[in-house]
Structures are given as structure tokens and as C-alpha cells.
N, CA and C of each residue as an Amber inpcrd file, in Angstrom:
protein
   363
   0.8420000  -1.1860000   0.0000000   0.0000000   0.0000000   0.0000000
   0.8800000   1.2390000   0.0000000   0.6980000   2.1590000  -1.2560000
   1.5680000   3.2540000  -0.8830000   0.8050000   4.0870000  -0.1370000
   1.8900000   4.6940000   1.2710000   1.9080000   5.3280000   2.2140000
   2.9010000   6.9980000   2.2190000   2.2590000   7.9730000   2.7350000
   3.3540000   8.6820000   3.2130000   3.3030000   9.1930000   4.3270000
   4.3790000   9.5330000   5.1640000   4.2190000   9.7150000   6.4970000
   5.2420000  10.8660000   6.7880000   4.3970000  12.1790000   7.2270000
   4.9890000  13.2950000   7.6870000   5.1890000  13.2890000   9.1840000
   6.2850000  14.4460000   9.2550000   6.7390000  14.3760000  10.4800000
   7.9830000  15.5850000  10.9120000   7.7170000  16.3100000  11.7840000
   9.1210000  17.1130000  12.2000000   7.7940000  18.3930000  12.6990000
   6.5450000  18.9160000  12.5590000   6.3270000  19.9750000  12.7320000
   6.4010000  20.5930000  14.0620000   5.3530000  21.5560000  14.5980000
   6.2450000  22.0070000  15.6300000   5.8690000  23.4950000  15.9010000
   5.4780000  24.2830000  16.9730000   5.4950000  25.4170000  16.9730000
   7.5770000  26.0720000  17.3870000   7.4430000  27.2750000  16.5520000
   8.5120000  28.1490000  16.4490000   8.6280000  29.3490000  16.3580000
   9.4210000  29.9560000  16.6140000   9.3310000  31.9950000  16.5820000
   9.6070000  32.0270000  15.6250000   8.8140000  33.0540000  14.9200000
   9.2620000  34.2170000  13.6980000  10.8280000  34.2440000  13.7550000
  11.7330000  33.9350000  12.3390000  12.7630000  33.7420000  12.5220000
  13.4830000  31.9650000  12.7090000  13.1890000  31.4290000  13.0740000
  13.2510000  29.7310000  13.3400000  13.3050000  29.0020000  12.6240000
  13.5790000  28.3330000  12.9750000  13.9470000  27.0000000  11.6600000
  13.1110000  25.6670000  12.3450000  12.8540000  24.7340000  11.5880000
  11.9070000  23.2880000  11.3560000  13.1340000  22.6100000  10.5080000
  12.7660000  20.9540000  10.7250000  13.0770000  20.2190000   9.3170000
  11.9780000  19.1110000   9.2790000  11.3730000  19.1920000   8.6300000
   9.8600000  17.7950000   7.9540000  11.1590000  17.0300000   7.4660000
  10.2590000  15.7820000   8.0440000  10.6410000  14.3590000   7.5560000
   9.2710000  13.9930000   6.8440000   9.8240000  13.1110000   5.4430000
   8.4130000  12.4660000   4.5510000   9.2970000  11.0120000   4.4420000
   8.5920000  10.2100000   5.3310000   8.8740000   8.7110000   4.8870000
   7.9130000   7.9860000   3.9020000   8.3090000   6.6530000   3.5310000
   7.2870000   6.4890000   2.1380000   7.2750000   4.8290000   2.3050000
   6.3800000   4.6260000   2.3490000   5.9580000   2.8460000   2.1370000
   5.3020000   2.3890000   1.2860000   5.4700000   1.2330000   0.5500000
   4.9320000   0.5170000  -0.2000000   5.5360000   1.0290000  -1.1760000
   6.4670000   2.1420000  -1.8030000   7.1000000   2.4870000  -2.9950000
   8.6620000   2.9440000  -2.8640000   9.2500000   3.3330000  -3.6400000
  10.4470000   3.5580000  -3.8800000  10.8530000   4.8490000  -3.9750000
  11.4030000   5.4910000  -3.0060000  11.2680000   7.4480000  -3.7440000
  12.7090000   7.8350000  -4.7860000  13.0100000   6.5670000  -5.3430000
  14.1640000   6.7140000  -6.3300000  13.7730000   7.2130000  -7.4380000
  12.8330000   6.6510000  -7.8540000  12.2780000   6.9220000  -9.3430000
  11.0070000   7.8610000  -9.3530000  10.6970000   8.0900000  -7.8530000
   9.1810000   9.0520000  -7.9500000   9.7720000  10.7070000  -7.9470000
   8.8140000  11.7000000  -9.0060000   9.2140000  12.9160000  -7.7730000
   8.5660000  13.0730000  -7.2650000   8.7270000  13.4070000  -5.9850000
   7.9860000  14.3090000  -4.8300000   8.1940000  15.5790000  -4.2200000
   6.8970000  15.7420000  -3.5250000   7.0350000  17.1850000  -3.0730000
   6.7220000  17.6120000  -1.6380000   6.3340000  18.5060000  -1.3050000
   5.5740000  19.4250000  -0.3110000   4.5200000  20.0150000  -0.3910000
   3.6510000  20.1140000  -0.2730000   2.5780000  21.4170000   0.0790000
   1.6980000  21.6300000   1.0370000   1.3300000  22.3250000   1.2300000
   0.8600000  23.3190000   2.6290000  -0.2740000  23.6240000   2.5110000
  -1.1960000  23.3870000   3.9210000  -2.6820000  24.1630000   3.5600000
  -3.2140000  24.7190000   4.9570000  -3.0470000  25.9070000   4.9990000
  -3.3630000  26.8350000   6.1080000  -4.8990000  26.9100000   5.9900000
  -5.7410000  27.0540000   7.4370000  -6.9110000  27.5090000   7.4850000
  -7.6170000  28.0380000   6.6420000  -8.9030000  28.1790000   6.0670000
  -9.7420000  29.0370000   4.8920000  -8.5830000  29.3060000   3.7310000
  -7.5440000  28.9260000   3.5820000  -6.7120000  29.0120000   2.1030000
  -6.8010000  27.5520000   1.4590000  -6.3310000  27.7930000   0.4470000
  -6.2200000  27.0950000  -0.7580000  -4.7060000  26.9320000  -0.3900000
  -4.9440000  25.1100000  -0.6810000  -3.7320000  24.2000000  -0.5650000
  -2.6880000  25.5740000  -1.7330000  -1.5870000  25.3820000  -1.1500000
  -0.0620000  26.0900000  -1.9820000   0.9880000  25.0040000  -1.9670000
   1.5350000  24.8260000  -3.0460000   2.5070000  23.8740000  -3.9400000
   3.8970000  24.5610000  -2.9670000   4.2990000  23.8180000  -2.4900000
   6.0890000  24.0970000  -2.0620000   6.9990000  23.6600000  -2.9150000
   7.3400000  22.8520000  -3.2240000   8.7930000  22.3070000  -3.6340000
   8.1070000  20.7600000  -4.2830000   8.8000000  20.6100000  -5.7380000
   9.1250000  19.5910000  -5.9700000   9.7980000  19.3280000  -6.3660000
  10.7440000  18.1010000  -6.1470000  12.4090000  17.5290000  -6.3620000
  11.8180000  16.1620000  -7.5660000  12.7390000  16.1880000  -8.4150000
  12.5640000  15.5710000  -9.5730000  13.3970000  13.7710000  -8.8630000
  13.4470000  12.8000000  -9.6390000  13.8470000  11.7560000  -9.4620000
  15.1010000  11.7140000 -10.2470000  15.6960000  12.3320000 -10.8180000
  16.7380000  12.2420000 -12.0230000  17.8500000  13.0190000 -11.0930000
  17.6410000  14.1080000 -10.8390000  18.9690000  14.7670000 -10.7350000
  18.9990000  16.3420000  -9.2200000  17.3910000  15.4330000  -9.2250000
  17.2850000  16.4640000  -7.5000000  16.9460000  17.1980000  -7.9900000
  16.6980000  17.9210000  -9.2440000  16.6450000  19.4030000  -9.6230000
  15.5270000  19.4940000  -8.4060000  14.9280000  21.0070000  -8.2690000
  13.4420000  20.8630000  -6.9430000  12.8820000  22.3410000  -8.1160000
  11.7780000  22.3850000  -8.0090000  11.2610000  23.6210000  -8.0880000
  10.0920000  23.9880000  -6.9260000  10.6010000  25.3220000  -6.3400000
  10.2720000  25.7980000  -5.1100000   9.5750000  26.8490000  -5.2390000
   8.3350000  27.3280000  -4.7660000   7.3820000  27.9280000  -4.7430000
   7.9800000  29.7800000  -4.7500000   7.9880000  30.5990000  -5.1690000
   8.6840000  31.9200000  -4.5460000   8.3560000  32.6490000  -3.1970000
   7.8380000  31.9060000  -2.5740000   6.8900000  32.1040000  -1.3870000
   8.2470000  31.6170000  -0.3110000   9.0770000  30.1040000  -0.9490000
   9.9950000  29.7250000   0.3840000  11.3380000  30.0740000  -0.6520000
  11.4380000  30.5440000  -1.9990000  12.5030000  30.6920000  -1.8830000
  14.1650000  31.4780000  -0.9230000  14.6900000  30.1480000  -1.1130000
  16.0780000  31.0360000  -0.6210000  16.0700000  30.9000000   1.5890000
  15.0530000  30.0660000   1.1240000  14.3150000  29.9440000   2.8720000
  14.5190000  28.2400000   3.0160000  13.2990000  27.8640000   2.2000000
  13.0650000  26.1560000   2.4900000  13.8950000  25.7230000   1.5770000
  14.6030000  24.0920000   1.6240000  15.4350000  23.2530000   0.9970000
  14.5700000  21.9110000   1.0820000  14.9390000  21.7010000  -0.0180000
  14.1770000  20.1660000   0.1640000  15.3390000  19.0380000  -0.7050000
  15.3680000  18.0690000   0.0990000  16.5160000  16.6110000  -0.3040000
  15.3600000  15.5480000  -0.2160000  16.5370000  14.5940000  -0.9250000
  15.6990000  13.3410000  -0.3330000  17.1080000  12.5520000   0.1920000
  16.8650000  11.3210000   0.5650000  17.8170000  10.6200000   0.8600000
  17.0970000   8.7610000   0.8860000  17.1550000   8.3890000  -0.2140000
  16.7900000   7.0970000  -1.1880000  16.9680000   6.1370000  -0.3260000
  18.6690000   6.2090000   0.1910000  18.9550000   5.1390000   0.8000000
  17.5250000   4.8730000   2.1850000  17.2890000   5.5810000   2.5940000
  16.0130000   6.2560000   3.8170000  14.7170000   5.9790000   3.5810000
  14.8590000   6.1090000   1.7650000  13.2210000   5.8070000   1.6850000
  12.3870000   7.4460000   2.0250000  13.3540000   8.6830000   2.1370000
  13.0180000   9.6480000   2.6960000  13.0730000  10.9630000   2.2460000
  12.0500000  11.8090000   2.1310000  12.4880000  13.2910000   1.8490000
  12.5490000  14.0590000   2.9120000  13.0900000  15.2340000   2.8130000
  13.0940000  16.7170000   3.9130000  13.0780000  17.6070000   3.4950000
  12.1110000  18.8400000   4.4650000  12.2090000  20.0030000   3.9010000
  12.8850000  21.3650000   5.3170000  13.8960000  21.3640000   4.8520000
  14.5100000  22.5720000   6.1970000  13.9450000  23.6800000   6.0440000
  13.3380000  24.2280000   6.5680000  12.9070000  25.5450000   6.7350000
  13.4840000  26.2450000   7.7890000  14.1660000  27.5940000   7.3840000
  14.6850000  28.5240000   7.7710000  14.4250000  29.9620000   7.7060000
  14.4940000  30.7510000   8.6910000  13.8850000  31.8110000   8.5170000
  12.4300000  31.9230000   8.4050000  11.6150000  31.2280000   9.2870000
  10.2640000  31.0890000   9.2670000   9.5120000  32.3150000   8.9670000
   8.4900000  32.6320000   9.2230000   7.7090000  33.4540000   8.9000000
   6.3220000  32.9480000  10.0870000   5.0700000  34.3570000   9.9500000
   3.8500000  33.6590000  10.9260000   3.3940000  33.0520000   9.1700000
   3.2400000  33.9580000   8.2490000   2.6060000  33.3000000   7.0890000
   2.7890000  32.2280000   6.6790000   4.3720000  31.2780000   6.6670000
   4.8050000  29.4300000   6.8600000   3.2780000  28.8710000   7.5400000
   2.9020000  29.4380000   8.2980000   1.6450000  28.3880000   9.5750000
   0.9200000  27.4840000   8.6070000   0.7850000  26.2850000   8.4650000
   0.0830000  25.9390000   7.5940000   0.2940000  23.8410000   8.4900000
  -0.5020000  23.2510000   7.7680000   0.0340000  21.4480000   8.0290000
   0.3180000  21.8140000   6.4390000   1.3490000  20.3140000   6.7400000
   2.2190000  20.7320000   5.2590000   2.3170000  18.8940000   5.1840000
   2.5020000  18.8910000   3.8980000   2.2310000  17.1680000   3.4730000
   3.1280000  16.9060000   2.5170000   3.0710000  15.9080000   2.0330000
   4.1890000  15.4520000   1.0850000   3.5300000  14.2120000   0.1210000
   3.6030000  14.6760000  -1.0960000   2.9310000  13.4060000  -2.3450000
   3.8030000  13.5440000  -3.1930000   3.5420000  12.4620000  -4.3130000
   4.0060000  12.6880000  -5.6120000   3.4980000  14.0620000  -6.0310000
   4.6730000  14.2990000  -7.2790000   4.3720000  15.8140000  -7.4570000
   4.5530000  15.7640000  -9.3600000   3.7880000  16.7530000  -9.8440000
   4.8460000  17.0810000 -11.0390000   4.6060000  18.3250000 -12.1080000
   4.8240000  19.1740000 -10.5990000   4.8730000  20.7960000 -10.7240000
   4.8210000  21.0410000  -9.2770000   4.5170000  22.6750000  -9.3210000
   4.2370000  23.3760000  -7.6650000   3.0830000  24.0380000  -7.9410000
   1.9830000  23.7030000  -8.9090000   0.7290000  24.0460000  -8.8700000
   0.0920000  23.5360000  -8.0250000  -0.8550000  24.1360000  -7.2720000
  -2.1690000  23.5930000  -6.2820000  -2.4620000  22.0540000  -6.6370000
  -2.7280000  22.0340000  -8.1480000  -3.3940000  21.0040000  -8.4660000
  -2.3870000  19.6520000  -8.6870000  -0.9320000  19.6400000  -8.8320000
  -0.0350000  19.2870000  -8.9800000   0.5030000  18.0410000  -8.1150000
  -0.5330000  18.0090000  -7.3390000   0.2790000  16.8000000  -6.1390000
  -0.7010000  15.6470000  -6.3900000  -0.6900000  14.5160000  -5.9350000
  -0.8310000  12.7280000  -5.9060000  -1.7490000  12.9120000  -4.7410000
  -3.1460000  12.4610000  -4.8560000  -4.2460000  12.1130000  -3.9960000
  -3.5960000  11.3230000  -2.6860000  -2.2200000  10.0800000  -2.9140000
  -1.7890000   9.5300000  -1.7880000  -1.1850000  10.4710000  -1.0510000
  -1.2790000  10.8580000   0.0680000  -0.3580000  12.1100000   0.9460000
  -0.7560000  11.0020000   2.3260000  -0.0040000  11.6430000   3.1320000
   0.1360000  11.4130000   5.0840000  -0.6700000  12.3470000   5.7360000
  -0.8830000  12.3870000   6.9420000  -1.6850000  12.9420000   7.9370000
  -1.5790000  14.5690000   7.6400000  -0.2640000  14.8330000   7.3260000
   0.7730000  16.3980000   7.3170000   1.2100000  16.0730000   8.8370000
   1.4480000  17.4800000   9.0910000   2.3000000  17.5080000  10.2150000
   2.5260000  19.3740000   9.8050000   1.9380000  19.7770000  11.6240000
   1.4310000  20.8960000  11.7100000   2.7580000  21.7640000  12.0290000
   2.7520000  23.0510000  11.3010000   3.4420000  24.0710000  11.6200000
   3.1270000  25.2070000  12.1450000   3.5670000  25.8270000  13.2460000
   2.7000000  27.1740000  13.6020000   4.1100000  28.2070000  13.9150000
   3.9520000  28.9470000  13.6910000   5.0190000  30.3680000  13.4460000
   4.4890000  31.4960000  14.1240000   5.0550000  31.5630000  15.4490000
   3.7710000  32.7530000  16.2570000   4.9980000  32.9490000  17.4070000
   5.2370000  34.0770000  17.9140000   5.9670000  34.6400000  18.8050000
   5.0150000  34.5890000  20.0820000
């Protein structure tokens, strides 16, 4: 059964850093790409980052550029996304699917629980 399973969120100050863990069962994240995205209260899900299967390339939303990083690490079965330099606007549960773009519509119906972020002094 493919699975994904988020993990790392966390309340933090304006300024702060997180790192999400996305583990993955029943598939292989060698050959998949995957991503991130985020869905804060009364908004519309937003596309973060997706990392290709070939060569890592990621394309990242301009919202976390230069902020969030996203890897995977195969051997793990695992992706991450470091976030640095938080923001209150980051607040969101944030999830992780197949991806293939950073459009809204862009992510894989299979996702994990998310795993909540809150950014509040």
C-alpha cells in the first residue's frame, strides 16, 4: 500500500527554523518525484517544492525561496524540507505526495496525515 508519512512539525518563533521528515511505504522514492505542500486555514492548498527523481533538480514555490530546501535521501526511503527563517505566514500542516509541478493542483491524492506548523511569537 503506498503510504506517506509526515513528520518534524512544531510550533517556532518568527525567525526559526523546522526540518519535515516524509517517509514512504509501499514504494520507492528513487524513481518518484515528490514534493511538499501546505494548507493553512480558509486558504487554498499552496505547492512548495518539488524535487525531480533524475537529478534532484526541486522547483520551489517563490513564497519559500532562498528559505526552504528540500533533499531526499533514497537510501532512507526519505524526503526533507529545512525551513529557515520562518515566517507567521509558513503556519500551515504541510504534506508530502508525488508531485509534477508546484501548482495547487499538482500533487498525488496519496499524501500522510501532514504535520502541523505554527510560526507565532
Amino acid at each position: 500500500q503506498l503510504q506517506f508519512v509526515e513528520s518534524g512539525g512544531g510550533l517556532v518563533q518568527p525567525g526559526g527554523s523546522l526540518r519535515l521528515s516524509c517517509t514512504a511505504s509501499g514504494f520507492t522514492l528513487d524513481y518518484s518525484a515528490v514534493g511538499w505542500f501546505r494548507q493553512a486555514p480558509g486558504k487554498e492548498r499552496e505547492g512548495v517544492s518539488c524535487i525531480s527523481p533524475n537529478d534532484d533538480s526541486t522547483l520551489s514555490a517563490d513564497s519559500v525561496q532562498g528559505r526552504f530546501t528540500t533533499s531526499r535521501d533514497n537510501h532512507e526511503n526519505a524526503m526533507y524540507l529545512q525551513m529557515n527563517s520562518l515566517k507567521p505566514e509558513d503556519t500551515a500542516v504541510y504534506y508530502c505526495a508525488h508531485c509534477w509541478g508546484i501548482g495547487s493542483a499538482d500533487y498525488g491524492d496519496s499524501r500522510g496525515q501532514g504535520t502541523q506548523v505554527t510560526v507565532s511569537s
